[in-house]
C-alpha positions as CSV (number, residue, x, y, z in Angstrom):
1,X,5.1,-96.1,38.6
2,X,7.2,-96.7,41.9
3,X,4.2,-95.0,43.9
4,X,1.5,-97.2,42.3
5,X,3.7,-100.6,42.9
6,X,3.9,-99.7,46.5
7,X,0.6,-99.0,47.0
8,X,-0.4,-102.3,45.0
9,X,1.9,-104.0,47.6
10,X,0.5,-102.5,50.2
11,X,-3.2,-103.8,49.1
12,X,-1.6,-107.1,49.9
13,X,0.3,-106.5,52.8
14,X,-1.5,-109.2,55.3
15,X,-0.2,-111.8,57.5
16,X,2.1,-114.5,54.9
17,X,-0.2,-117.1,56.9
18,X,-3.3,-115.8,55.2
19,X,-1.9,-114.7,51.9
20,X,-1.4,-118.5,51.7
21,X,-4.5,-119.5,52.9
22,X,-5.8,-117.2,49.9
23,X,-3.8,-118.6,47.6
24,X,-4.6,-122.5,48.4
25,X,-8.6,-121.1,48.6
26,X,-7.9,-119.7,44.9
27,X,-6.6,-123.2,43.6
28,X,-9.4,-125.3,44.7
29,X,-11.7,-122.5,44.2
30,X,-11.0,-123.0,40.4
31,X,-12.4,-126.9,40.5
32,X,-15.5,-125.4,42.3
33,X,-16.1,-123.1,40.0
34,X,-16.0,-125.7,37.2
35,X,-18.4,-127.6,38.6
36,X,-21.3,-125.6,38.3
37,X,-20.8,-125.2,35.0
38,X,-20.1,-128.5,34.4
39,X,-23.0,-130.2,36.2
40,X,-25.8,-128.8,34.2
41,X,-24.0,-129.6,31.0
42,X,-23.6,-133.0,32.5
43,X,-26.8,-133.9,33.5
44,X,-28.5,-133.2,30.1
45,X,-25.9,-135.1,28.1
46,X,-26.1,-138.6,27.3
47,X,-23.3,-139.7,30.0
48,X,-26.1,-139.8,32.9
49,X,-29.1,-141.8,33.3
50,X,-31.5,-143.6,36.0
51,X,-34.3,-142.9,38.0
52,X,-35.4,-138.9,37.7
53,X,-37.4,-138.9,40.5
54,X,-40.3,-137.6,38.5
55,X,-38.6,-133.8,38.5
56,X,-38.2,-132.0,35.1
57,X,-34.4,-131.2,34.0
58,X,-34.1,-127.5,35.1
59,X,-36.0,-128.9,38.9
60,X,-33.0,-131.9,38.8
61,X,-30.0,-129.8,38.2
62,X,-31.3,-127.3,41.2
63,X,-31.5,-130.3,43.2
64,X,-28.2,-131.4,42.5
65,X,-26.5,-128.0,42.9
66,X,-28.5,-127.2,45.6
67,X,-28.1,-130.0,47.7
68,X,-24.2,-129.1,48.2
69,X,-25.6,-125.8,49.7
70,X,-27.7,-127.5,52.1
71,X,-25.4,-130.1,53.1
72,X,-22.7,-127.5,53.3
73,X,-24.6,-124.7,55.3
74,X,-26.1,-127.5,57.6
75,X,-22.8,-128.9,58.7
76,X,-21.2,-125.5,59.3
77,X,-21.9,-124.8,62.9
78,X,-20.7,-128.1,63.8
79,X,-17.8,-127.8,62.4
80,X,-17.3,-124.1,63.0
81,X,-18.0,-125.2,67.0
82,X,-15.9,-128.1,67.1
83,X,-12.9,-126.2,65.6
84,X,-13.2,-123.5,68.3
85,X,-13.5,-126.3,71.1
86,X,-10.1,-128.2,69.1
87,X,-8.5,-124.2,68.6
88,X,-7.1,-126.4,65.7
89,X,-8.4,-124.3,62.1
90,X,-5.4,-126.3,59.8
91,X,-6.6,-130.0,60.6
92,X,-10.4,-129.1,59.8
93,X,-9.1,-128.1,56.6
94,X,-7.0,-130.2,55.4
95,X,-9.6,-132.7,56.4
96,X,-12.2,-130.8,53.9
97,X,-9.8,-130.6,51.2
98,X,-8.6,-134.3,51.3
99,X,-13.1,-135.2,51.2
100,X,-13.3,-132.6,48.1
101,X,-10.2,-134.4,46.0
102,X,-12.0,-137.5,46.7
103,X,-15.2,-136.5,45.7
104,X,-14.1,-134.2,42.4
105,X,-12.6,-137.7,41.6
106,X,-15.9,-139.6,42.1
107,X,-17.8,-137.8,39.3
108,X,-15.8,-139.8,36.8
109,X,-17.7,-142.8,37.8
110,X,-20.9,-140.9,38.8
111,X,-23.2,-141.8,35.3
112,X,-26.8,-142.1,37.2
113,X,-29.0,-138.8,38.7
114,X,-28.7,-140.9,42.3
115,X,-25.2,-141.3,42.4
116,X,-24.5,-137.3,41.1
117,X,-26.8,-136.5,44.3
118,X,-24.5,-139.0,46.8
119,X,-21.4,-137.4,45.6
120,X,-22.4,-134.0,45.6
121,X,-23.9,-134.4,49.1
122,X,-20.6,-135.8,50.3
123,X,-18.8,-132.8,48.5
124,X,-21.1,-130.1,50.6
125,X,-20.1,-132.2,53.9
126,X,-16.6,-132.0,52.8
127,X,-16.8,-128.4,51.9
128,X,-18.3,-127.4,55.8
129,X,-14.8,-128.4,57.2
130,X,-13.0,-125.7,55.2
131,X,-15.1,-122.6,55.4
132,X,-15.3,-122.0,58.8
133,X,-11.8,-122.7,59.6
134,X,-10.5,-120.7,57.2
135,X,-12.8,-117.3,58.0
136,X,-11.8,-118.2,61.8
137,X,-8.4,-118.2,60.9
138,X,-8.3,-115.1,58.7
139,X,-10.3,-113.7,61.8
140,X,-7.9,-114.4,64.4
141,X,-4.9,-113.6,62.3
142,X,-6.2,-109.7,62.1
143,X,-7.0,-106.9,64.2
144,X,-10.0,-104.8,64.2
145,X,-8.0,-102.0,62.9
146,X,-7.3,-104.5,59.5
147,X,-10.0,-107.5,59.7
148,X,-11.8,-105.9,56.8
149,X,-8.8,-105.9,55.0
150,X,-7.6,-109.1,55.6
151,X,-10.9,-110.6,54.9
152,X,-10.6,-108.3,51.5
153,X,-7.4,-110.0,50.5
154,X,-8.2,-113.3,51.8
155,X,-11.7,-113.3,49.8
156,X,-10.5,-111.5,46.5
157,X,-8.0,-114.7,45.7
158,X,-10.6,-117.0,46.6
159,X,-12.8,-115.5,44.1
160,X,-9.4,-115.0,41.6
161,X,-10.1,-119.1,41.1
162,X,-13.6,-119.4,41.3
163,X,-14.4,-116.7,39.1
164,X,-11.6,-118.2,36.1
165,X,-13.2,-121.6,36.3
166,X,-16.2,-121.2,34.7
167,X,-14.9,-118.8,32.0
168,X,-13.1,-122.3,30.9
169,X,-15.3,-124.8,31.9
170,X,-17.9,-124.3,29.1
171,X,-14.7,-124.8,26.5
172,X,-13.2,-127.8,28.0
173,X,-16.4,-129.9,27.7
174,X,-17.0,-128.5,24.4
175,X,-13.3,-129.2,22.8
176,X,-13.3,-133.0,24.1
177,X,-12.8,-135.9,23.7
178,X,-8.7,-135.4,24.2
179,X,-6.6,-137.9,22.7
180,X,-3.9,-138.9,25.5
181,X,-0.5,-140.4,25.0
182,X,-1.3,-144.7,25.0
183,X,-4.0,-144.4,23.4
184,X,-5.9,-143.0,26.2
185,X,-9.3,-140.6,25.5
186,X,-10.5,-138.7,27.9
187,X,-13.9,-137.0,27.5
188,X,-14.3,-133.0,28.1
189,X,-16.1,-133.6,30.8
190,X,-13.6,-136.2,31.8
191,X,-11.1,-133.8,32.2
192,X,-12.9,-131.0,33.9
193,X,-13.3,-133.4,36.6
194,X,-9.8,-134.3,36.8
195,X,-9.0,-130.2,36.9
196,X,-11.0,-130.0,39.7
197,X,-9.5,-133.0,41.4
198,X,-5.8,-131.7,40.7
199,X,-6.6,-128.3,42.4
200,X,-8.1,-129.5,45.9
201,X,-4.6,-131.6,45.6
202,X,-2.5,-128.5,45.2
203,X,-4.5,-126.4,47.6
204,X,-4.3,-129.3,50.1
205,X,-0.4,-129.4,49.2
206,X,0.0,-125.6,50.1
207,X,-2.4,-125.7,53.5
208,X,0.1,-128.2,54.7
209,X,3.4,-126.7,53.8
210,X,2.8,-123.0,54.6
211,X,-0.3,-122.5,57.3
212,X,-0.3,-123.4,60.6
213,X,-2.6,-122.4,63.4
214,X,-2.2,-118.6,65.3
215,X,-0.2,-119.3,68.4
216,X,-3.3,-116.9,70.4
217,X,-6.0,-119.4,69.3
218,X,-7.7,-120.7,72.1
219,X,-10.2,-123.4,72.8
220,X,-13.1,-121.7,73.6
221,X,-16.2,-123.1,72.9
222,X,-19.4,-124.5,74.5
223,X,-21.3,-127.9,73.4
224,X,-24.2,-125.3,72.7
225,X,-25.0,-124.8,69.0
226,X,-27.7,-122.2,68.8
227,X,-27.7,-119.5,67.4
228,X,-28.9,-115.8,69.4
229,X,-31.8,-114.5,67.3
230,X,-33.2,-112.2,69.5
231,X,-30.5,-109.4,70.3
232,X,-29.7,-109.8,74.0
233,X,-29.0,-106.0,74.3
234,X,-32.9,-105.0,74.0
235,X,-31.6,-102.4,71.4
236,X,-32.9,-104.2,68.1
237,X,-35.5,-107.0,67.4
238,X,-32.6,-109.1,66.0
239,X,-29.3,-110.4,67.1
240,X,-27.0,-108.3,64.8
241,X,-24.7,-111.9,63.1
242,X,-27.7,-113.2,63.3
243,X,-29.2,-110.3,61.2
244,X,-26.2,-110.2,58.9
245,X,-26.4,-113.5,58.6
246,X,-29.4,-113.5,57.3
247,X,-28.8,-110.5,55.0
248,X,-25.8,-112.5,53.7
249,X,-29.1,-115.3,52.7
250,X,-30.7,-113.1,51.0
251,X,-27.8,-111.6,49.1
252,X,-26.5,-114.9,47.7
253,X,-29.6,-116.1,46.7
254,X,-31.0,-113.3,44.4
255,X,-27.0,-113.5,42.7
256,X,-27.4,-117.6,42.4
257,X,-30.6,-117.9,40.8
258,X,-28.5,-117.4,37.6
259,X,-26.6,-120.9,37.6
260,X,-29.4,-123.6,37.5
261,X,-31.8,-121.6,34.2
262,X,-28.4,-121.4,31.8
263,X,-30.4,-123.3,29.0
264,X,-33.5,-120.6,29.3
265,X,-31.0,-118.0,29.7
266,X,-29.2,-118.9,26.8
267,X,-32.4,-119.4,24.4
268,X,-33.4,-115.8,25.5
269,X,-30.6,-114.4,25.3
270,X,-29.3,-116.4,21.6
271,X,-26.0,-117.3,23.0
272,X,-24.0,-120.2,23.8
273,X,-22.3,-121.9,26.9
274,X,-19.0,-119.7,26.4
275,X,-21.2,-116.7,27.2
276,X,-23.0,-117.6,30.2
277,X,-20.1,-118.7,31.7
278,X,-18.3,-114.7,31.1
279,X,-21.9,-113.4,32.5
280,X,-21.1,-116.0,35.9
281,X,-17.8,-115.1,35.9
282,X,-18.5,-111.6,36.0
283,X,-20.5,-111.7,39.6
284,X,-17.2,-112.9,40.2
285,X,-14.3,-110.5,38.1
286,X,-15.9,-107.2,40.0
287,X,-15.7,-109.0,44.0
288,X,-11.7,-109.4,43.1
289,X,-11.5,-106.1,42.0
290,X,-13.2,-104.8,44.6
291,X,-12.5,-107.0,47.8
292,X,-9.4,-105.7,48.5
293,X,-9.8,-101.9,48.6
294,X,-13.3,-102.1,49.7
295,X,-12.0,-104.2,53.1
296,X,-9.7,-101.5,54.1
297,X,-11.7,-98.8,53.5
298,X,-14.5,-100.2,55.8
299,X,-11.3,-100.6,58.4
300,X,-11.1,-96.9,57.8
301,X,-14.9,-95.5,57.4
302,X,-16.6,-98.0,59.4
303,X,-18.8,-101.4,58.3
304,X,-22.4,-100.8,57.9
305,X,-22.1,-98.2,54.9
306,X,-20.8,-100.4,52.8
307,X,-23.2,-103.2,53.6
308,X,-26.4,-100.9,53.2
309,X,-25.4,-99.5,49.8
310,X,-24.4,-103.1,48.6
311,X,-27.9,-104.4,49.4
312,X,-29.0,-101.0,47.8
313,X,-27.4,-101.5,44.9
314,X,-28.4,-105.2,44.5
315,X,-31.8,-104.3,44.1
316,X,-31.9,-102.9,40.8
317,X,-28.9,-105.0,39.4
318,X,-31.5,-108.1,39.8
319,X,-34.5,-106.6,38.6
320,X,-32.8,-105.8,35.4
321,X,-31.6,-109.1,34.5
322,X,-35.4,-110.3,33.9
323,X,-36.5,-107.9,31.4
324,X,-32.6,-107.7,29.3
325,X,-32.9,-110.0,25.5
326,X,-29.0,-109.7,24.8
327,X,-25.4,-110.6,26.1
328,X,-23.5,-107.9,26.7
329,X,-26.2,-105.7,28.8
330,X,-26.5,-109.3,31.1
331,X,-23.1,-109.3,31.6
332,X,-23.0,-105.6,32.7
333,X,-26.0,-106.5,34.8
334,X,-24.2,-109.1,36.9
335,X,-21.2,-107.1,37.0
336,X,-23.2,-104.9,38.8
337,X,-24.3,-107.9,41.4
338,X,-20.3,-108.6,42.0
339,X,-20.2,-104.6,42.7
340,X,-22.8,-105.2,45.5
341,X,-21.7,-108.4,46.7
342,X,-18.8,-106.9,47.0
343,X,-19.8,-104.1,49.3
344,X,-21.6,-106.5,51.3
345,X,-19.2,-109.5,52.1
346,X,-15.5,-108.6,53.7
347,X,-17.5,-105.9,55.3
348,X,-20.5,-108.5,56.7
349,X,-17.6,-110.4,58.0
350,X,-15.7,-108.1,59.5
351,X,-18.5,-106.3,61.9
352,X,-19.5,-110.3,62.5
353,X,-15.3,-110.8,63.4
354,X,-15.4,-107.3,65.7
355,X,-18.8,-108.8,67.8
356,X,-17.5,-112.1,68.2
357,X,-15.5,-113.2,71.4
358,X,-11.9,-114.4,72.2
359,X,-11.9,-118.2,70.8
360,X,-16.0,-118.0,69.4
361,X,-14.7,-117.3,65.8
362,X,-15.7,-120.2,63.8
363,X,-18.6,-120.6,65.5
364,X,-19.9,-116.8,65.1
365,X,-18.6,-116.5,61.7
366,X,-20.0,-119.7,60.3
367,X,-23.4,-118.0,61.0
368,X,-22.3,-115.8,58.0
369,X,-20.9,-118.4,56.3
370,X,-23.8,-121.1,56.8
371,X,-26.3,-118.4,55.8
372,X,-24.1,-117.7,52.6
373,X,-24.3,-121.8,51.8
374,X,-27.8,-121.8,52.1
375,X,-28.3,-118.9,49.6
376,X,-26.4,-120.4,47.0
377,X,-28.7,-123.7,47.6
378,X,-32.1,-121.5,48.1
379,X,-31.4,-119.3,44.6
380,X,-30.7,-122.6,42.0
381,X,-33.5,-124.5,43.9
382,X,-36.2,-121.8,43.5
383,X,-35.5,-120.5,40.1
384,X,-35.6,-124.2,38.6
385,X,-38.9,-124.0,40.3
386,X,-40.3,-120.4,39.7
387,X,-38.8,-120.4,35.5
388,X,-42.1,-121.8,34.8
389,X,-44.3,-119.1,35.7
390,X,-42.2,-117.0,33.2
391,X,-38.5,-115.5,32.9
392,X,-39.1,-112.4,34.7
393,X,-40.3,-114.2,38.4
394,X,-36.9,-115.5,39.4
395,X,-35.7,-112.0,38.9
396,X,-38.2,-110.5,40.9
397,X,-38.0,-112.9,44.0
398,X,-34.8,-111.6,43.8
399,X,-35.5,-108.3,43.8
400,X,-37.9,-108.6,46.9
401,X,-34.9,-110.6,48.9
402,X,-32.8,-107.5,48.2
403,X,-34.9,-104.9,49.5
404,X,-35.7,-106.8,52.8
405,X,-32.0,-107.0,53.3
406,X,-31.6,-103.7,52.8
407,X,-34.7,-103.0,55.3
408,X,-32.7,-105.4,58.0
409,X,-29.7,-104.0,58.0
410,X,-31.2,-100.2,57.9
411,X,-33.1,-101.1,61.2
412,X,-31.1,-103.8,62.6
413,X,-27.3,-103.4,62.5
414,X,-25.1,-100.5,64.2
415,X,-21.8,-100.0,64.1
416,X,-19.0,-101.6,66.9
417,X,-16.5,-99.4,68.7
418,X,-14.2,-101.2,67.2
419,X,-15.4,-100.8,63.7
420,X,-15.6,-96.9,63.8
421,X,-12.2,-96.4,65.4
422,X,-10.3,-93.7,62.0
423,X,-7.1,-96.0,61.0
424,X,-4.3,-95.6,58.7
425,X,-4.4,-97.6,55.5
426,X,-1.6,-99.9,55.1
427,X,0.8,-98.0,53.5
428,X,0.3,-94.6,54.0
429,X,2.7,-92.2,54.5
């Protein structure tokens, strides 16, 4: 028991600056999470009117969830640039948290389709300050000989609170109204909105308090903002963050296509709300228990094994879901996606964190990042669109955007020096 405990401890053993910045991630992680739940639920209730812009239901909530994405992604390299040109990562946070309380707040008096698309614009642009700065910072807090491990830790208690949100977001809306004290009601989704609002507070509260900028960061940016796509080396077609950048596209939108068909998934499927939101959270349960150990072992055996057998592995855990008629096996299917995604992420980041240069990290790393973003926008926007031509075609775009990632990184993306160098694992004897 003493040996497992140390070992456990050992998992975690990172700088205290980014076991905090994990922890405040995980609190407003858990309002995120909510939201896409939420959203769909409230779009087709009776709460929200107005002008549909001539778009069918399923087309309107991609819209809405994918215009975060885009808004988000698009915003990224800006901000990624200007907080390498500042070398100040906490400010650009706590900036982005304060604009996501605000917002979270703002869907309390959102009740038309317009004014859900205004605030959940303004939520993506709030959204772009965080990311970057808090990969950078994770970034220049490690070493080659950890940054997959770091980026493990700092990503599996992110995903700790986005992955409990929507196992309790579907039950919130459905137990409302709640009676409050003064005769006060507050509709369920009322107080889902209020959640979220509380936990960009409390991760705003914990940024402050217990982060604060790496004394090594340096200011170290150009006014340039594009991005290599050609690798300068002659070796490959492809810039290799570029390349995994683009891999990263393709992996987040064959796993998001799920969130914007819940109602078609749940009339295939017979189920309720309370399922799909176990079968979204399960993408998410097997990245946090994966993360972690899967970050330091790509410190120890290198990066670009991990991230060809994730992309490997993604292909047939997407295919599958378009042909399954019951809960359980759908569940087990997207489990499968978090086991990929898993293999793919810290990794992706950590080979992008060993190419990129002293003070460059937001700015190299938001490639990643921005590229994530726009997968989560591409996947809900093109189901909505492709459900018609039958359940099984969102799946198989899917499918098709696995296997070329797997193709790119194959052909594109080597190892480092850095990346291949044997190291102990944290805690070894």
């Amino acid at each position: 028991m003493r040996e497992l405990r140390r070992r456990i401890v050992a998992q975690f053993a990172v700088d205290r600056r980014v076991l905090a910045l994990a922890f405040a991630r995980m609190a407003d992680g858990i309002g995120n999470s909510f939201l896409i739940i939420v959203i769909p639920l409230y779009v087709t209730s009776d709460v929200v009117g107005g002008a549909t812009f001539g778009l069918g239901e399923s087309m309107l909530i991609g819209v809405i969830l994918s215009l975060f994405g885009f808004l988000n992604s698009s915003f990224q390299p800006l901000t990624g640039r200007l907080s390498d040109r500042t070398g100040r990562r906490k400010s650009f946070i706590l900036i982005g948290l304060a604009g996501l309380a605000v917002t979270n707040i703002s869907y309390v008096f959102a009740d038309t389709y317009l004014s859900l698309l205004v605030v959940r614009g303004l939520q993506g642009v709030s959204v772009a300050f965080i990311i970057p700065a808090s990969i950078a910072l994770v970034n220049e807090l490690a070493t080659s000989q950890d940054r997959g491990g770091n980026m493990g830790v700092y990503n599996t208690f992110r995903l700790v609170g986005f992955g409990s949100g929507p196992i309790a977001a579907g039950a919130l809306v459905n137990l409302g109204p709640y009676r409050l004290p003064a005769d006060v009601t507050l509709s369920g989704f009322d107080a889902a909105f209020y959640l979220a609002t509380t936990t960009a507070l409390i991760s705003y509260g914990l940024v402050t308090l217990l982060v604060a900028d790496p004394d090594a960061t340096k200011a170290n940016a150009g006014a340039d903002l594009s991005i290599d796509i050609r690798d300068p080396s002659g070796e490959h077609l492809f810039d290799p963050i570029f390349t995994l950048g683009v891999v990263s596209l393709f992996m987040a939108a064959a796993i998001a296509l799920f969130a914007t068909i819940q109602p078609q998934v749940n009339a295939r499927l017979e189920q309720g709300s309370t399922w799909f939101g176990l079968q979204f959270a399960a993408f998410i349960l097997a990245q946090v228990a994966l993360q972690t150990p899967i970050g330091r072992a790509c410190d120890r055996y290198g990066r670009r094994p991990f991230i060809l057998a994730g992309m490997l592995l993604l292909i047939p855990t997407t295919f599958i879901q378009g042909f399954l008629t019951s809960s359980a096996p759908m569940f087990l299917a997207r489990l499968g996606q978090g086991v990929a995604a898993a293999m793919v992420f810290a990794p992706a980041l950590a080979l992008a964190g060993d190419l990129a240069g002293e003070g460059e990290s937001g700015s190299k790393l938001s490639i990643l990042t921005m590229a994530f973003g726009y997968g989560i926008a591409v996947g809900p926007l093109t189901s909505g669109a492709l459900i018609g031509y039958g359940f099984k075609t969102p799946f198989l775009f899917g499918t098709a955007l696995a296997a070329l990632g797997a193709i790119l990184v194959y052909t594109q993306v080597e190892e480092t020096l850095e990346s291949t160098r044997s190291v102990p694992v944290v805690g070894d004897d």
